[in-house]
BAFI-3210 file (N, C-alpha, C; in Angstrom, 3 decimals, decimal comma, padded with zeros to 6 digits):
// residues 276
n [1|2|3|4|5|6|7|8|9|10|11|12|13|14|15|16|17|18|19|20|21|22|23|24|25|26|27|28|29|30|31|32|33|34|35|36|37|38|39|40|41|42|43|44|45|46|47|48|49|50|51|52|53|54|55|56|57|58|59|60|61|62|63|64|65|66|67|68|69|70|71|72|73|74|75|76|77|78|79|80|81|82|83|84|85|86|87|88|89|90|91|92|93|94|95|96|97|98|99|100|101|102|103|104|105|106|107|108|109|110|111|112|113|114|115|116|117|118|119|120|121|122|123|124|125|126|127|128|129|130|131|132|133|134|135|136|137|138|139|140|141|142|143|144|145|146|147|148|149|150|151|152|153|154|155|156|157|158|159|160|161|162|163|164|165|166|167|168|169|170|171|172|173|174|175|176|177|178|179|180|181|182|183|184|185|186|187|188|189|190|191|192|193|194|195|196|197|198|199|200|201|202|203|204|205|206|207|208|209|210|211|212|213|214|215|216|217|218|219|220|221|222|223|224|225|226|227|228|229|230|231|232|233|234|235|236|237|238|239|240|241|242|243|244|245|246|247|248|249|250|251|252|253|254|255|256|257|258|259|260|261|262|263|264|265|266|267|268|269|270|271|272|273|274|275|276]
n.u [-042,240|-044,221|-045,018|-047,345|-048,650|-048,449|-046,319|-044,041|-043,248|-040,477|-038,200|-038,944|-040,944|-043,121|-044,595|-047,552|-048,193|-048,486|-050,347|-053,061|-053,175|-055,398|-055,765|-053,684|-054,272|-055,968|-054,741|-052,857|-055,365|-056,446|-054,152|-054,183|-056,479|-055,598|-054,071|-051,514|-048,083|-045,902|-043,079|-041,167|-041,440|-040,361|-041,951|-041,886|-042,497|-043,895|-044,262|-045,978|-048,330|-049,373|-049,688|-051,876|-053,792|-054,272|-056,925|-059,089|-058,938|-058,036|-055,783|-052,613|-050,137|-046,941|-045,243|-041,528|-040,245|-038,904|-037,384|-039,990|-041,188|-043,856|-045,970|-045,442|-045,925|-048,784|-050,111|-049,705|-051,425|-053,756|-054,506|-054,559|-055,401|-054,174|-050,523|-048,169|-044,760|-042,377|-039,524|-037,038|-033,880|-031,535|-030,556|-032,490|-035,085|-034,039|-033,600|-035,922|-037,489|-036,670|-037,129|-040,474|-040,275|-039,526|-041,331|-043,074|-044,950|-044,986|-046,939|-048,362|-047,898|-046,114|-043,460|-041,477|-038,939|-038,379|-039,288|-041,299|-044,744|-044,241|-043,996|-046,708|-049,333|-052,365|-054,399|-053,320|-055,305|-054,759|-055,825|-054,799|-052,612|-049,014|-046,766|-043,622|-041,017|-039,648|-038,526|-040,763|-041,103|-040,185|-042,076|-044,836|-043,355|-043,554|-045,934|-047,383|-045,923|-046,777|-049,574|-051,437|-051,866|-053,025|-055,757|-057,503|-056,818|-058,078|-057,302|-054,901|-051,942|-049,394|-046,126|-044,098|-040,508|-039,900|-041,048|-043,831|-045,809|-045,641|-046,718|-049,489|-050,353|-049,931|-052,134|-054,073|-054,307|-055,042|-057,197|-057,616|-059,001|-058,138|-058,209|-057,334|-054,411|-051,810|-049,141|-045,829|-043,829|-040,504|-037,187|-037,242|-039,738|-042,859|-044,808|-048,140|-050,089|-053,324|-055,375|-058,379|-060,086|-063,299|-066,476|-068,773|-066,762|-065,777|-062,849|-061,977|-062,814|-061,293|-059,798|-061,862|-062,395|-060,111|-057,075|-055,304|-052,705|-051,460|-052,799|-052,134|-048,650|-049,107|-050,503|-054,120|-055,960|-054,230|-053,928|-056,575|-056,646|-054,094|-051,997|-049,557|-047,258|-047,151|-047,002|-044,750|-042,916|-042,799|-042,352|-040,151|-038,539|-039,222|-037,214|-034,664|-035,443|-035,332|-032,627|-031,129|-031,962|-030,784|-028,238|-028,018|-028,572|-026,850|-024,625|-022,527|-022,983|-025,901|-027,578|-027,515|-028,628|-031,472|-033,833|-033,635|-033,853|-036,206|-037,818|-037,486|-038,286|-041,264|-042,032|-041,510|-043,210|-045,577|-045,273|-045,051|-048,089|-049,285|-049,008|-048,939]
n.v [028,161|029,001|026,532|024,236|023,679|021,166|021,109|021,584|020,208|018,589|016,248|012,844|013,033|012,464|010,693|009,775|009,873|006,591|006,746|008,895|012,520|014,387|017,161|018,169|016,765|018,655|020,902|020,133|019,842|022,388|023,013|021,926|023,206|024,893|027,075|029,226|029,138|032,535|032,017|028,838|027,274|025,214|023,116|021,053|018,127|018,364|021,293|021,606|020,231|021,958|024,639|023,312|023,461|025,837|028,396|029,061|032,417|033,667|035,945|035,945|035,691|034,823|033,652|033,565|033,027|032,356|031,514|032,525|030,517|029,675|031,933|032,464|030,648|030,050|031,741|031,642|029,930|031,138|031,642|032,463|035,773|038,148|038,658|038,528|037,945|037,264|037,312|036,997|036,942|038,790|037,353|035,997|037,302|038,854|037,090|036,303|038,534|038,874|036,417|037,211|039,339|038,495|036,848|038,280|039,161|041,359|043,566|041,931|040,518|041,363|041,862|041,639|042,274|041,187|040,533|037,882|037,983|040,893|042,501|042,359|044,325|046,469|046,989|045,193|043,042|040,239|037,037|034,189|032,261|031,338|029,319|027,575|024,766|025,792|025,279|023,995|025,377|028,139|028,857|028,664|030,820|033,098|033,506|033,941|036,853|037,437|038,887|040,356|040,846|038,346|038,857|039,409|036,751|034,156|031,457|029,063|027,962|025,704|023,968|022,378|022,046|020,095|019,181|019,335|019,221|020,996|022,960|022,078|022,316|025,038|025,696|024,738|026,029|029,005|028,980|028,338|026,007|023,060|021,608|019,756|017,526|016,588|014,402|014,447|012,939|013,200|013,954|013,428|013,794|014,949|017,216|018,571|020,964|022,505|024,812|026,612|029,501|030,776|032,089|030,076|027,530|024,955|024,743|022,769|020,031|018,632|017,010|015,545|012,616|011,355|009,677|012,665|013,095|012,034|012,336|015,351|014,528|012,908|013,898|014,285|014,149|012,548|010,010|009,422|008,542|007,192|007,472|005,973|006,793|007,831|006,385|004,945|007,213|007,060|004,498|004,595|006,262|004,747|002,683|004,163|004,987|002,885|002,103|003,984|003,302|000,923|001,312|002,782|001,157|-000,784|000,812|001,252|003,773|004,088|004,734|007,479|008,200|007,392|008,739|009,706|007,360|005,925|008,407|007,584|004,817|004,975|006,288|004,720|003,009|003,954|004,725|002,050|001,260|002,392|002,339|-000,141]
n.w [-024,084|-021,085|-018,447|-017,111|-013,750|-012,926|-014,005|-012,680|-010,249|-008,890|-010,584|-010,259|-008,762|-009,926|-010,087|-008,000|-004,291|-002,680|-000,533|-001,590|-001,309|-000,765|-001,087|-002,712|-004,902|-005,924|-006,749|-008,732|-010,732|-010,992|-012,624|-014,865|-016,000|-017,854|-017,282|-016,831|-015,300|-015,637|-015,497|-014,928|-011,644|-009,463|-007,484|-004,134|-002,974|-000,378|-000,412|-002,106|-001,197|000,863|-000,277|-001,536|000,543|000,485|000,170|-002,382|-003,756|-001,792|000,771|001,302|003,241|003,341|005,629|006,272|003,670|001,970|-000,938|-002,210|-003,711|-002,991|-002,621|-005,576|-007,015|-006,018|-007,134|-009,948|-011,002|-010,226|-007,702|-005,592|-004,377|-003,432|-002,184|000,569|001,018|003,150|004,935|007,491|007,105|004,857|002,878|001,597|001,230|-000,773|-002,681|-002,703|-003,335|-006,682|-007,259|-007,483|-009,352|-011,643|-012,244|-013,110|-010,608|-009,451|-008,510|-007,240|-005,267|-002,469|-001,026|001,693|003,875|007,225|011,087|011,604|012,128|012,209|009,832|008,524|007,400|008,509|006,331|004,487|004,726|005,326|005,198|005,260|006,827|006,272|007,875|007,213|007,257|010,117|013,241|015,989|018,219|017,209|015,655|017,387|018,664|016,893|016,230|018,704|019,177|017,414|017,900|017,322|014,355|013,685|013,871|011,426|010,272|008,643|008,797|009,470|008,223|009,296|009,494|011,160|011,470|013,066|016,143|016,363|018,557|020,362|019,022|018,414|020,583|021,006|019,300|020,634|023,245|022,443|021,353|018,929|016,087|015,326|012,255|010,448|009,765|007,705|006,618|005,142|003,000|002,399|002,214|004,629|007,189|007,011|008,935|008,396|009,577|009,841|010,445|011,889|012,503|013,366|014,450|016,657|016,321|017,596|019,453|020,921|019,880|018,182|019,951|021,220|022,871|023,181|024,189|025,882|026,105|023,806|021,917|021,221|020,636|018,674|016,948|016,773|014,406|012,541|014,098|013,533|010,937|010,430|008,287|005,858|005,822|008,035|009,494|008,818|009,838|012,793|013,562|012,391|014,423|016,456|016,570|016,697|019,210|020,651|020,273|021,426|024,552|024,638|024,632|026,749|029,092|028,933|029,941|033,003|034,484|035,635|037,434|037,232|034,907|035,135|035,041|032,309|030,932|031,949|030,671|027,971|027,626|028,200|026,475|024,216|024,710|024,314|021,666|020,465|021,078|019,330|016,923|016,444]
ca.u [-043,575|-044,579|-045,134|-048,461|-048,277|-048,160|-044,482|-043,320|-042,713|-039,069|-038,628|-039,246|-042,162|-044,789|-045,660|-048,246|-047,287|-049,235|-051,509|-053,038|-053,692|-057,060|-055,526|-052,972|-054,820|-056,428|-053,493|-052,592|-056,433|-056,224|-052,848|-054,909|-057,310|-054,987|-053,634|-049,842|-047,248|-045,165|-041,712|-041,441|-041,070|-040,286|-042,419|-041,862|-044,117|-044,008|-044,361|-047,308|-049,130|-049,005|-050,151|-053,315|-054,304|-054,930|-058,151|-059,372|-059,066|-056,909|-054,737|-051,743|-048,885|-045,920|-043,462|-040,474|-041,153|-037,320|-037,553|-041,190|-041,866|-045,380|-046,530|-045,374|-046,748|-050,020|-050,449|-049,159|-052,491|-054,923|-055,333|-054,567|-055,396|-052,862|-049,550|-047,136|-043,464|-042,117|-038,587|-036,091|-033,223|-031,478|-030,397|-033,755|-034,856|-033,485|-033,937|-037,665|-037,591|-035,742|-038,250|-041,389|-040,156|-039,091|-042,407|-044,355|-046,316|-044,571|-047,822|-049,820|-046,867|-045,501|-042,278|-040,978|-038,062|-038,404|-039,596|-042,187|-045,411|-044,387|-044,081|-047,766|-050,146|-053,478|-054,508|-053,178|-056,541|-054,509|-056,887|-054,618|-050,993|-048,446|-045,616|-043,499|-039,797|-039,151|-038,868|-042,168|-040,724|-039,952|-042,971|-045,140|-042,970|-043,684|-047,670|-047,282|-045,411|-047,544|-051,271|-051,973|-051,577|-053,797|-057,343|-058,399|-056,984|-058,946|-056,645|-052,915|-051,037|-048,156|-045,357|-042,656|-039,614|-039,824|-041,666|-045,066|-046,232|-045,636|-047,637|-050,715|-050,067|-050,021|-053,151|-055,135|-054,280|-055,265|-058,130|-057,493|-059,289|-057,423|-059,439|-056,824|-053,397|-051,122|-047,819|-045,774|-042,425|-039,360|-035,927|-037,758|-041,174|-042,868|-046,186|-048,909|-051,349|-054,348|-056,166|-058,666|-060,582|-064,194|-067,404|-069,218|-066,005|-064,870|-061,025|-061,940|-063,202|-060,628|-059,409|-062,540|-062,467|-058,663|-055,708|-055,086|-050,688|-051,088|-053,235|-050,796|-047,800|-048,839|-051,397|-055,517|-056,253|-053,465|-054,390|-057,694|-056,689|-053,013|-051,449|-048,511|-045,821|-047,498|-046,530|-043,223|-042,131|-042,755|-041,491|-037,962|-038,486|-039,254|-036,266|-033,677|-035,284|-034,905|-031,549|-030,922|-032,183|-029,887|-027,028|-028,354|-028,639|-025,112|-023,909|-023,000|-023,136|-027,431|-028,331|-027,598|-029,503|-032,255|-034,656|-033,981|-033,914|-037,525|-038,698|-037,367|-039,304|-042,515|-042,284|-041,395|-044,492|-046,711|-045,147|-045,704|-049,449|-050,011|-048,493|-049,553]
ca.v [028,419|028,443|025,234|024,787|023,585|020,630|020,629|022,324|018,873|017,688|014,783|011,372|013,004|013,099|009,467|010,152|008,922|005,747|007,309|009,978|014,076|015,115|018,694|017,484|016,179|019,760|021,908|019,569|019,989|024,300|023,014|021,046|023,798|025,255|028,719|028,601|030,683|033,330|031,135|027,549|026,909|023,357|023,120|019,813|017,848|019,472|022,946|021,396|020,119|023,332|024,663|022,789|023,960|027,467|028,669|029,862|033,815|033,797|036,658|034,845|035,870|033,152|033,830|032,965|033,045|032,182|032,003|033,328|029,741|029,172|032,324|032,629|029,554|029,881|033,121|031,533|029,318|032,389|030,809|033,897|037,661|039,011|037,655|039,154|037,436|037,782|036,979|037,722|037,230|039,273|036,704|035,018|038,348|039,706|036,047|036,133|039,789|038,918|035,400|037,910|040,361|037,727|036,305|039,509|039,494|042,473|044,238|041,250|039,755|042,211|041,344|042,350|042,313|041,908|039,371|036,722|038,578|042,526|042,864|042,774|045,755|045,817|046,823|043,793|042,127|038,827|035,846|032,915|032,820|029,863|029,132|026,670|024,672|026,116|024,442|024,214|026,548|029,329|029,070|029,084|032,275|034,053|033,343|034,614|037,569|038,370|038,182|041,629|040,703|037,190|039,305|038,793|035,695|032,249|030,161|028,857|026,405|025,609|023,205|022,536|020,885|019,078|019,909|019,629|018,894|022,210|023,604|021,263|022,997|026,400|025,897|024,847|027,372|029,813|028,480|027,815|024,688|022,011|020,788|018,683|017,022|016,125|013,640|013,766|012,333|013,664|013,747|013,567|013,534|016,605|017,207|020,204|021,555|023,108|025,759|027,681|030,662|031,513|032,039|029,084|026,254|024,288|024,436|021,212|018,720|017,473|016,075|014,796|010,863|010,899|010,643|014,577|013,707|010,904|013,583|016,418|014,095|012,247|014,327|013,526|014,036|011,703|009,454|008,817|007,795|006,788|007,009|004,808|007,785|008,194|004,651|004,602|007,753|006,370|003,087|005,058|006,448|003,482|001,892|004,725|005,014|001,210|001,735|004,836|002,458|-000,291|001,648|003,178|-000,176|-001,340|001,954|001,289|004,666|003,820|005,823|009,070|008,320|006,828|009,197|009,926|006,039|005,666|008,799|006,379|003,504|005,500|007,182|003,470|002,280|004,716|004,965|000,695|001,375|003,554|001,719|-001,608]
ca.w [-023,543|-019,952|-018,144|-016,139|-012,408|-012,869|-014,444|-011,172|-009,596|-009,106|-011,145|-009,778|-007,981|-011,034|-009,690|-006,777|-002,863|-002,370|-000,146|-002,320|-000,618|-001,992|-001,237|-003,842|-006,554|-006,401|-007,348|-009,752|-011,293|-011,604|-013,234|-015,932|-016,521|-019,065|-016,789|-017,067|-014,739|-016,297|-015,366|-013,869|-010,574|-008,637|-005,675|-003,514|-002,416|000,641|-000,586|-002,905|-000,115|001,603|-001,359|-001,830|001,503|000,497|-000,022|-003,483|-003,508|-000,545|000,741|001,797|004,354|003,583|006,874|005,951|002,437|001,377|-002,281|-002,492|-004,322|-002,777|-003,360|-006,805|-007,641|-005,976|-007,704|-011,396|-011,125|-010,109|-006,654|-004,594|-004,755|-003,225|-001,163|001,405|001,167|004,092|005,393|007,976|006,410|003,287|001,141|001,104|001,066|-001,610|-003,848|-003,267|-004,185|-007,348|-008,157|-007,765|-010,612|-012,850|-012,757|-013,400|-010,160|-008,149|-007,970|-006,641|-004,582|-001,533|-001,035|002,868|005,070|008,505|011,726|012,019|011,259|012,330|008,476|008,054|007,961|008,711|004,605|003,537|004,763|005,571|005,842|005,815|006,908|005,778|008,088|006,757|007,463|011,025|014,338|016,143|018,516|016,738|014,687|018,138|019,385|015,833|016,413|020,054|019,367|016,443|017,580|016,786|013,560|013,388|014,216|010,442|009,708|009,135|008,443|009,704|007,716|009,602|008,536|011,489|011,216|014,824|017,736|015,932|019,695|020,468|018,131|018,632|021,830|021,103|018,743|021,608|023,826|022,073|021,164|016,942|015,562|014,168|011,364|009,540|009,276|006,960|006,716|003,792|003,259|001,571|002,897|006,014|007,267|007,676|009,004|007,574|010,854|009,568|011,956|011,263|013,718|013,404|015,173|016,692|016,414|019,460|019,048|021,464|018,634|017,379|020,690|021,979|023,179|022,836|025,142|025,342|025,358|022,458|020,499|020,968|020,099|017,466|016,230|016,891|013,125|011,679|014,791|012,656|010,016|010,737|006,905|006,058|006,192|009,995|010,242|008,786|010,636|013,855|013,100|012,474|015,636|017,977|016,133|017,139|020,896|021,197|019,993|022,223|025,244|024,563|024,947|028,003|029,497|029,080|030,681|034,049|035,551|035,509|038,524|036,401|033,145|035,342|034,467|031,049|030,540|032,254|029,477|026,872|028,143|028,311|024,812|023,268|025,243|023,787|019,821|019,839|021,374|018,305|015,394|016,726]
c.u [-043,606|-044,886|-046,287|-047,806|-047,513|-046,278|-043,603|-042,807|-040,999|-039,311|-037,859|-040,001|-042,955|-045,469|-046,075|-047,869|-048,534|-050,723|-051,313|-053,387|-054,615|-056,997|-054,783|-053,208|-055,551|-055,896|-053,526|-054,174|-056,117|-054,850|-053,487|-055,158|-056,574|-054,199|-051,873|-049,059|-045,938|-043,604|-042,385|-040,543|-040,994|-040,939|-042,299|-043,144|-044,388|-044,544|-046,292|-048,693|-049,743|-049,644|-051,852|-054,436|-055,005|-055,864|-058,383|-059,155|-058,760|-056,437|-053,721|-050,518|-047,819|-044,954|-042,478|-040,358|-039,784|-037,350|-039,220|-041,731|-043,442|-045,954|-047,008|-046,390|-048,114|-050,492|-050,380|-050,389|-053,940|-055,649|-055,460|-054,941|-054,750|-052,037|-048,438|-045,924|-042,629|-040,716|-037,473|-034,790|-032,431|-031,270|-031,549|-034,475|-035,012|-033,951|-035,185|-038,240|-037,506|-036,975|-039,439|-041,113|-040,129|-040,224|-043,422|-045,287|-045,896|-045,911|-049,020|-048,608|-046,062|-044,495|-041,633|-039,610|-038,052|-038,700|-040,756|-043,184|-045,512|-044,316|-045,750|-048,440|-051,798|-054,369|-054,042|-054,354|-055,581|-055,961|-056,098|-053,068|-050,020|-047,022|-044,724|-041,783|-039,058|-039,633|-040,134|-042,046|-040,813|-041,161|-044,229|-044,567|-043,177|-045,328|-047,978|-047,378|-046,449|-049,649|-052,219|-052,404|-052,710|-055,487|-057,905|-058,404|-057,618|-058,392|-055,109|-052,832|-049,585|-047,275|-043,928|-042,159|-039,340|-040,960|-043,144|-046,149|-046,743|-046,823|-048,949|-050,842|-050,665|-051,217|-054,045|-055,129|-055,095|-056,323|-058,394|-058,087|-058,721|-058,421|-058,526|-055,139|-053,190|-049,792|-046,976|-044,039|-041,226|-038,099|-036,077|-039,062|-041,727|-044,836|-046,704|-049,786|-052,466|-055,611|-057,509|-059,689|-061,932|-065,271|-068,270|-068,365|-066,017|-064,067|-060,874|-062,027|-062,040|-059,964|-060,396|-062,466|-060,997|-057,981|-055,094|-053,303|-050,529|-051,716|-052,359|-049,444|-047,928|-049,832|-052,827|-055,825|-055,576|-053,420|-055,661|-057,291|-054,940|-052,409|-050,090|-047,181|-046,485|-046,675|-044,847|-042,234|-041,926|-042,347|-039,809|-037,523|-038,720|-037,878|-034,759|-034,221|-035,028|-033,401|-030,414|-030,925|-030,890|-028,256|-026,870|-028,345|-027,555|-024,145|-023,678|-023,213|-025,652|-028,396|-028,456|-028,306|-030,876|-033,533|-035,174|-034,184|-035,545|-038,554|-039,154|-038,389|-040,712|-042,785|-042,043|-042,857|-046,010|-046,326|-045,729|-047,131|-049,981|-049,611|-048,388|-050,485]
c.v [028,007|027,068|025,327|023,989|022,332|020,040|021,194|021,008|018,407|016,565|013,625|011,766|013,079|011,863|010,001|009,472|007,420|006,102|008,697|011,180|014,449|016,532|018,886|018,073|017,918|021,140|021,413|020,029|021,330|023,627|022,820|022,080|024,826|026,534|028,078|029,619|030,953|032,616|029,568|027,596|025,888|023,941|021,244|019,242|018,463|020,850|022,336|020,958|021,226|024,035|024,560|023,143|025,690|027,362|029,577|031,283|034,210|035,267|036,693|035,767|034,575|033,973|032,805|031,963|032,088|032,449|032,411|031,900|029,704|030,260|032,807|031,622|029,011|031,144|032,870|030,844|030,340|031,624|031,531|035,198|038,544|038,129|038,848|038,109|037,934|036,715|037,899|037,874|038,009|038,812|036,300|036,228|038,861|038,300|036,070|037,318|039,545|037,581|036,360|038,297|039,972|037,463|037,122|039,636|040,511|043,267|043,268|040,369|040,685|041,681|042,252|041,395|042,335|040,462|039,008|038,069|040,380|042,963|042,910|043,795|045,362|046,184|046,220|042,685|040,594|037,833|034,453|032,991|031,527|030,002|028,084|026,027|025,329|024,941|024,913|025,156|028,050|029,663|029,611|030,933|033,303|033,957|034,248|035,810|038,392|038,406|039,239|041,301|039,449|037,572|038,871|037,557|034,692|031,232|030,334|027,562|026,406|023,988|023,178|021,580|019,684|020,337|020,217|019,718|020,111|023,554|023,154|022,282|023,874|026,614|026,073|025,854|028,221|029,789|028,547|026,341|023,714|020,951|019,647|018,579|016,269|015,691|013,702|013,675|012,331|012,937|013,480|013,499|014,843|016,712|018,554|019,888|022,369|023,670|026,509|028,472|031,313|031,347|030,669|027,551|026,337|023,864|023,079|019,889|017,744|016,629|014,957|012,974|011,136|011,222|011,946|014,272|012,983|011,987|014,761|015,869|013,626|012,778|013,955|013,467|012,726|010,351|008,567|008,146|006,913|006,415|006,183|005,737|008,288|007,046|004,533|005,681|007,255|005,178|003,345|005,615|005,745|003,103|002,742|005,091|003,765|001,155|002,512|004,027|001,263|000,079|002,397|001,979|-000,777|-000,734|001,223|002,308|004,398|004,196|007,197|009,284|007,565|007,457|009,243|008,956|005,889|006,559|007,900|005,799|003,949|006,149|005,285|003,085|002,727|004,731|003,109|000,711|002,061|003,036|000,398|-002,339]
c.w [-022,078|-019,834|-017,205|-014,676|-012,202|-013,153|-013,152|-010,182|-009,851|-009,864|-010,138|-008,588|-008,787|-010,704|-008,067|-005,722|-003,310|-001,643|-001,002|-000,940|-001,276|-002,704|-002,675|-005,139|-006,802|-006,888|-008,952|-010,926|-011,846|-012,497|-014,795|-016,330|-017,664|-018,071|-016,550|-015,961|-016,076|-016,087|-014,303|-012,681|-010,065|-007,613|-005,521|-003,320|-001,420|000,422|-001,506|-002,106|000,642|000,577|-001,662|-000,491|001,805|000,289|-001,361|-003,172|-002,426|-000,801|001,626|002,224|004,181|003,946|006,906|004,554|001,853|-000,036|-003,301|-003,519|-004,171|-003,412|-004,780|-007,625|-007,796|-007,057|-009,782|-011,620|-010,868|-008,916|-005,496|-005,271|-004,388|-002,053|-000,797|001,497|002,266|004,285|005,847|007,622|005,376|002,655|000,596|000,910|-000,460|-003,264|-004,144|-003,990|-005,856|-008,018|-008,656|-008,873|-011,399|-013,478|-013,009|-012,208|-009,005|-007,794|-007,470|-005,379|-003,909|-000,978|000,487|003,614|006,344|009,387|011,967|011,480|011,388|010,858|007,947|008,532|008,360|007,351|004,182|003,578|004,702|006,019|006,157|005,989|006,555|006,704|007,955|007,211|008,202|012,188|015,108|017,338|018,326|015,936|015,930|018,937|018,083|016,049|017,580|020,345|018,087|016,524|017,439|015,680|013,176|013,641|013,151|010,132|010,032|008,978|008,662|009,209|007,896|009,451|009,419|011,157|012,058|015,695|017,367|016,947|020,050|019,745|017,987|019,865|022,255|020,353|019,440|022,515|023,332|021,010|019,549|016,758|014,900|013,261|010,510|009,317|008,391|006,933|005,410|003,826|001,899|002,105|004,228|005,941|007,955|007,554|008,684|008,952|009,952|010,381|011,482|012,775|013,401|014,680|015,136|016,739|017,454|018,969|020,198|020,995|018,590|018,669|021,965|021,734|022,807|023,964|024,851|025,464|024,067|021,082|020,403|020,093|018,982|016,660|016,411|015,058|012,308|012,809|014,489|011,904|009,857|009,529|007,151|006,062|007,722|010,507|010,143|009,608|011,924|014,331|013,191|013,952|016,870|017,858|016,491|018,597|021,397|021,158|020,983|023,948|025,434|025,301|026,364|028,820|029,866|029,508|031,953|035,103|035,250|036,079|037,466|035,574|033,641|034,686|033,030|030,597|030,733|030,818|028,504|027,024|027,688|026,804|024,071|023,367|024,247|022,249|019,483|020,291|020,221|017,051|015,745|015,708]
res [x|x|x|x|x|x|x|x|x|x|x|x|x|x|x|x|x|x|x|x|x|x|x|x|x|x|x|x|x|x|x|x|x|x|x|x|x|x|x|x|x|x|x|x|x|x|x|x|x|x|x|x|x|x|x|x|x|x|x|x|x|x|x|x|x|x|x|x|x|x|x|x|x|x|x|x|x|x|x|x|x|x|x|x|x|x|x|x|x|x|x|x|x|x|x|x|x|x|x|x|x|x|x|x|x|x|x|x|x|x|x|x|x|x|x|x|x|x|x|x|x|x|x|x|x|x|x|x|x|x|x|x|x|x|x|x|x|x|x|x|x|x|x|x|x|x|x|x|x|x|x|x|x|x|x|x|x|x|x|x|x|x|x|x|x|x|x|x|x|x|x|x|x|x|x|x|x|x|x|x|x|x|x|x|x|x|x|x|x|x|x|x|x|x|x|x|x|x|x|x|x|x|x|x|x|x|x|x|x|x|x|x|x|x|x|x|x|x|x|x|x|x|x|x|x|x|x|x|x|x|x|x|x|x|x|x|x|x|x|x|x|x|x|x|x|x|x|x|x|x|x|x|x|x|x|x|x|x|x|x|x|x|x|x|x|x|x|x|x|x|x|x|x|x|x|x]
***
């Protein structure tokens, strides 16, 4: 017999982080309510997070879909109405092709080939788009390149791997609201952005009263409330620029690395001002 959502968890994640995700606990809930998917899927915490961020009756764009987990999974709970799988690739491609069918939802689950969002049409009525486990780079130059494409949507839940800066960045620019971050910590530490685009926001909010480079870098949202995987990432990261420093120090060519030594300095200055 199927398994409901909840069994989708790797094991030795069914115990909750310390700090709970509200978004979370609300997957997990539709999981409860008895609706089962047609095969089980593992989603991470990561991916589950991400996840909980959709919007009931969504119609979800996941770029760079790889094995079409999210949307399968949002779709096995009756949490979307329709989803575009999208990836450039063919193996990933061809696997997410291949999860869809298994799980019975080829006619609610569009399965494409191609780059960043030129795979969507404009009858897919996209409202929210999920980009997930790219550098914040490439995730900014797929937003960029695709903004034909972002007219309907209300919602971006993006998910880089680095360079989340960047993407705070490119939100503001382009005037997207950041209504809410998220930290969550796997093999790594990986932050969730949450955008959304209508009439009447000020995509300014979230950085009012704040240093505008400390809110880009470290986030203004997770700046509020500063969870304890905010803390411990940054903690790993003072602890390898202090360590980076040190060895800079004992160099003696010291003219050459002057600069990049002074960055150092100035990024230590500012990660112990913030996890103080």
């Amino acid at each position: 017999m199927p398994k409901p959502l909840r069994s989708m968890l790797k094991k030795g994640e069914n115990n909750p982080p310390k700090e709970k995700e509200p978004g979370t606990e609300l997957l997990f809930r539709i999981g409860k309510e008895g609706r089962e998917v047609k095969q089980v899927h593992q989603l991470s915490l990561r991916l589950q997070t991400i996840a909980s961020e959709v919007p009931k009756e969504s119609r979800l764009a996941d770029i760079g879909t790889d094995h079409a987990q999210l949307p399968v999974a949002l779709m096995g709970v009756e949490r979307i109405r329709y989803a575009v799988a999208s990836d450039a690739k063919a193996g990933p491609f061809q696997t997410a092709l291949r999860n869809v069918e298994a799980a019975g939802f080829s006619d609610a689950i569009s399965v494409r080939h191609g780059e960043g969002l030129q795979t969507l049409e404009v009858s897919d009525h996209i409202d929210v788009i999920s980009i997930a486990g790219m550098g914040g780079s490439l995730i900014t130059n797929i937003l960029s390149k695709g903004a034909n494409q972002l007219a309907s949507v209300q919602r971006l839940i993006l998910q880089p791997n680095m360079a989340a800066d960047m993407v705070r960045e490119w939100l503001y620019e382009n005037e997207w609201t950041l209504i809410k971050e998220q930290i969550v910590q796997e093999e790594q530490f990986y932050e969730v952005l949450i955008a959304t685009k209508e009439k009447g926001e000020n995509h300014q909010h979230a950085y009012r009263n704040k240093n505008w480079d400390d809110a880009i870098l470290f986030g203004p949202k997770l700046l509020e409330k500063k969870p304890e995987a905010f803390q411990l990432k940054w903690k790993q990261e003072l602890d390898h620029l202090e360590r980076v420093l040190q060895q800079m120090e004992a160099t003696l060519q010291r003219t050459e690395i002057g600069e990049e030594r002074e960055r150092i300095k100035n990024r230590i200055k500012r990660i112990r001002e913030v996890i103080k």
